[in-house]
KOLMI-237250 format. One record per residue (C-alpha): residue number from 1; residue in three letters; y, z, x. Coordinates in steps of 0.05 Angstrom, whole numbers, plus 32768, in hexadecimal, padded with zeros to 4 digits. Each point is the difference from the previous one (the first is absolute). Layout:
BEGIN
(NUM,'ala',(Y,Z,X)),
...
//
This chain:
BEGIN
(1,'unk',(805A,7ED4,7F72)),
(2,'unk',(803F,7FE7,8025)),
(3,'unk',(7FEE,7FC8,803F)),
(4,'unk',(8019,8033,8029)),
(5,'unk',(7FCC,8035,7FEF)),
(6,'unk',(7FD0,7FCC,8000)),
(7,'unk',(800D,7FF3,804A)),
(8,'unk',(8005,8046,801E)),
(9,'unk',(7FC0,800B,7FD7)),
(10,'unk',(7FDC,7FC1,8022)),
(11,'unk',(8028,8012,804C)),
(12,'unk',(7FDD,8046,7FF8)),
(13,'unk',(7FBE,7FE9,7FE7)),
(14,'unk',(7FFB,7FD0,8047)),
(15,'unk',(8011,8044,8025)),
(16,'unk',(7FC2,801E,7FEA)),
(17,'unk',(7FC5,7FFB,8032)),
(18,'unk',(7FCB,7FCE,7FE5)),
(19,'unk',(7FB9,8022,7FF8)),
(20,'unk',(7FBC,7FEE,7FED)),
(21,'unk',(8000,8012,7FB0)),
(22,'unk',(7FC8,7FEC,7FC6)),
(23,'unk',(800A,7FAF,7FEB)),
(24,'unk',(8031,7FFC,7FC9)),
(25,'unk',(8019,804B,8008)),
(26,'unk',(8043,7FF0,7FE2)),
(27,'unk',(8014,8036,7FCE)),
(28,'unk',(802F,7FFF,7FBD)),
(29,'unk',(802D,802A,7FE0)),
(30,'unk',(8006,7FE6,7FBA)),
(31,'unk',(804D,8012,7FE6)),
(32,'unk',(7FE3,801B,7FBF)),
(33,'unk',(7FD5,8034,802E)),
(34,'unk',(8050,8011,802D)),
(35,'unk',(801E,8008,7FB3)),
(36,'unk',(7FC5,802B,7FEE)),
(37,'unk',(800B,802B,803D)),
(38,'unk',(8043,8003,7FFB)),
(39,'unk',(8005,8017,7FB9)),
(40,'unk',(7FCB,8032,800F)),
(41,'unk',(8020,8024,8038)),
(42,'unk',(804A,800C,7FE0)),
(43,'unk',(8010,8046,8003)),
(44,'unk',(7FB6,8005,801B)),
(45,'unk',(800D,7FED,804B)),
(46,'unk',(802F,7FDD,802B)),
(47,'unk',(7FC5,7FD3,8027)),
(48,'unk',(7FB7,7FE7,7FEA)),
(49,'unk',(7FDC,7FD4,8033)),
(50,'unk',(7FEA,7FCB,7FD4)),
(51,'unk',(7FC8,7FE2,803F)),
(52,'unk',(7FED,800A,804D)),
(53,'unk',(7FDD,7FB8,800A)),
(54,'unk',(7FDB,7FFF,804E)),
(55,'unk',(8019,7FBC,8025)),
(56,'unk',(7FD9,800C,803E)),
(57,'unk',(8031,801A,8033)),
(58,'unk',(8015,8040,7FD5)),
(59,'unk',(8015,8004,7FAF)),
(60,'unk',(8033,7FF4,7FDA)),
(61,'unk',(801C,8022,7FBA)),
(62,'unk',(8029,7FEE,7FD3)),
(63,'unk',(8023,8038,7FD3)),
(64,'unk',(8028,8001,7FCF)),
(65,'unk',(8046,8038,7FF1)),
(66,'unk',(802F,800C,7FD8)),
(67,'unk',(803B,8037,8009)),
(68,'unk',(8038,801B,7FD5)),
(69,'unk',(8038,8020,801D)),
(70,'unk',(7FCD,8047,8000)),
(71,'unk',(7FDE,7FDD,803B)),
(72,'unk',(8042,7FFA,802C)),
(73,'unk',(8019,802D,8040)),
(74,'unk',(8041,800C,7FDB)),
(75,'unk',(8028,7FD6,8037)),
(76,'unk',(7FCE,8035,8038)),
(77,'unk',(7FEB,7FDE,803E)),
(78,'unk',(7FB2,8017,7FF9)),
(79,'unk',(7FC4,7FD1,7FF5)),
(80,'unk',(7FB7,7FF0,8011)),
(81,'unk',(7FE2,7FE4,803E)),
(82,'unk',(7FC5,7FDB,7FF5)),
(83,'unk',(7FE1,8000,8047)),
(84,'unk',(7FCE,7FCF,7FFC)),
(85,'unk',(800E,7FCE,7FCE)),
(86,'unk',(8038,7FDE,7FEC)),
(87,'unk',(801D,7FE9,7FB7)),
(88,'unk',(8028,7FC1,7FEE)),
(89,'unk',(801D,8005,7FBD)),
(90,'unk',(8004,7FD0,7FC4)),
(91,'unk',(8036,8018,7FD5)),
(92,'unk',(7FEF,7FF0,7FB6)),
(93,'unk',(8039,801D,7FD9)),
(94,'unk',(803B,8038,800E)),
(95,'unk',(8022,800F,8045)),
(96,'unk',(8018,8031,802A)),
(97,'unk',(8015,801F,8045)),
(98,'unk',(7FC6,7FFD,8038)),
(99,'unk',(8008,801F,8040)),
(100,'unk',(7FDA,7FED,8037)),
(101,'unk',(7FF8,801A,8043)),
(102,'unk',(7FD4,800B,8048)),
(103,'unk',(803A,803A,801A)),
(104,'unk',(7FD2,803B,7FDB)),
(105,'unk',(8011,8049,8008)),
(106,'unk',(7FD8,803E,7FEF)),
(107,'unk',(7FC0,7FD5,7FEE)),
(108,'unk',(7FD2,8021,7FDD)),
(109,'unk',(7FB1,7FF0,8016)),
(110,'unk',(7FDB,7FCD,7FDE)),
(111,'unk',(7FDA,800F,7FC5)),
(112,'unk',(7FBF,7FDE,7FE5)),
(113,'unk',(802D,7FDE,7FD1)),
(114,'unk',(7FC5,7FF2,7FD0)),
(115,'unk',(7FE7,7FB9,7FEB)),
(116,'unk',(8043,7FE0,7FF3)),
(117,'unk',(8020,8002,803D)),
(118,'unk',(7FE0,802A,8036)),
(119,'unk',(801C,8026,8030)),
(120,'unk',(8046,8016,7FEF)),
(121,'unk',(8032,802D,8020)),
(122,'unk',(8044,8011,7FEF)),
(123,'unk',(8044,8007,8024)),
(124,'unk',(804B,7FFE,8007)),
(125,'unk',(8028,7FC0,800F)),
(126,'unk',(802C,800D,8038)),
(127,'unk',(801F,7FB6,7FF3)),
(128,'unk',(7FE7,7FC5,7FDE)),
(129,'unk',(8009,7FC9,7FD4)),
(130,'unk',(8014,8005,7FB5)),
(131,'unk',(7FFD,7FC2,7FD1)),
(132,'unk',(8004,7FF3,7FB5)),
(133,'unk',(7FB9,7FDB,7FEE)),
(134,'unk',(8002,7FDB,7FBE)),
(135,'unk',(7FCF,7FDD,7FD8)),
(136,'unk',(7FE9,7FC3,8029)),
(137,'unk',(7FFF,8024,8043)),
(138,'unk',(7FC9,8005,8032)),
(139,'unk',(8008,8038,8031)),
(140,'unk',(7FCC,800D,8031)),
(141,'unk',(7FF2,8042,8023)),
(142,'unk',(7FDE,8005,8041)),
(143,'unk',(7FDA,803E,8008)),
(144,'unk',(801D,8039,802F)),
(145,'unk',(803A,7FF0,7FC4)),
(146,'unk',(8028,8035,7FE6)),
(147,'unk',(8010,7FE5,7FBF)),
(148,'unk',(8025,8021,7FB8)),
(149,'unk',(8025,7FE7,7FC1)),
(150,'unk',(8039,802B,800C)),
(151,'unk',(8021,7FE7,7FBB)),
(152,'unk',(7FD9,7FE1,7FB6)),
(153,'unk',(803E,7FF4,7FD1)),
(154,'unk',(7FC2,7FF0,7FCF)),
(155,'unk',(7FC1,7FEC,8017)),
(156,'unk',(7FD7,7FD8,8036)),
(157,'unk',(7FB9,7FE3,7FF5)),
(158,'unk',(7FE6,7FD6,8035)),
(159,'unk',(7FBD,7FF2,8027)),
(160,'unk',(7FED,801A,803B)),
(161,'unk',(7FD1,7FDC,8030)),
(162,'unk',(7FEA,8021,8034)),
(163,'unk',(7FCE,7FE5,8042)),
(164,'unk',(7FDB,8030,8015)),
(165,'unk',(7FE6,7FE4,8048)),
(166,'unk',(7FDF,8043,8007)),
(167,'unk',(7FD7,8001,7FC7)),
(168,'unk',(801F,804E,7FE6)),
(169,'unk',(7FFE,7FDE,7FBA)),
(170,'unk',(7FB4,8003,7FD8)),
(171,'unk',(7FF0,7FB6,8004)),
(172,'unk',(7FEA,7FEB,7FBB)),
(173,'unk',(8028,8037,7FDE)),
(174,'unk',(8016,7FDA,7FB7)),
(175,'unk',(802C,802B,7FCD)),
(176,'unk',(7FCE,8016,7FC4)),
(177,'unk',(8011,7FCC,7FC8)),
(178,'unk',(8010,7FC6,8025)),
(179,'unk',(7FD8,7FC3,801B)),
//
């Protein structure tokens, strides 16, 4: 991982609110279980929550996706909203155009948004911020977000961790197959 990465990864980890959690409640994600994953879910899915681990004030997951160029807006200024928790991304390999914005039109209301990333809406960018993200890059989403890959040449696989400070995520939750 790139000393950048490294310290947006540590800034965002001190912005978390410290809870009480179980002694030695520290959590791994072995590489050979994100390869595993990975391999599993091309051409299966687009985004597999590998854990939600509990750390006392809220959760937090860590996911991992991969797109292709199927999986962009075609240059269209739609995307999600996650309205309660936000991502930061850990691009692995690939890049592409992300847009990013909080000027949302026609948003949709939220939906359950299942165990990966809660609840979820969907809207129009009425401006925003575009940016190529290439392997290396850590982006992080706060939630209320509107955010799309507007453009995959080829592909993007990175991680998405996601704190959950309102616990929408099933603490515990570890993808079938993995430690």
């Amino acid at each position: 991982m790139h000393a950048r990465a490294t310290v947006l990864l540590i800034a965002l980890t001190l912005t978390i609110p410290f809870g009480v959690v179980a002694q030695d409640a520290a959590q791994d994600i072995a590489r050979e279980d994100i390869e595993m994953v990975l391999k599993g879910m091309i051409g299966e899915s687009i985004d597999r929550q590998l854990k939600v681990a509990d750390i006392g004030a809220g959760n937090v997951a860590v996911g991992i996706l991969h797109r292709t160029g199927d999986h962009d807006t075609d240059g269209e200024q739609r995307g999600i909203i996650h309205t309660s928790i936000s991502e930061v991304y850990v691009m692995l390999s690939g890049w592409g155009t992300l847009l990013t914005t909080t000027d949302i039109a026609n948003m949709t209301e939220p939906s359950a948004g299942g165990d990966v990333v809660g609840p979820t809406a969907s809207g129009q960018a009425r401006s925003g911020t575009s940016r190529e993200i290439h392997e290396g890059d850590v982006v992080i989403i706060p939630s209320g977000t509107l955010h799309a890959w507007t453009n995959i040449p080829d592909h993007v696989t990175y991680l998405s961790i996601r704190p959950d400070p309102h616990s929408s995520l099933p603490a515990g939750y570890v993808r079938p197959g993995i430690n």
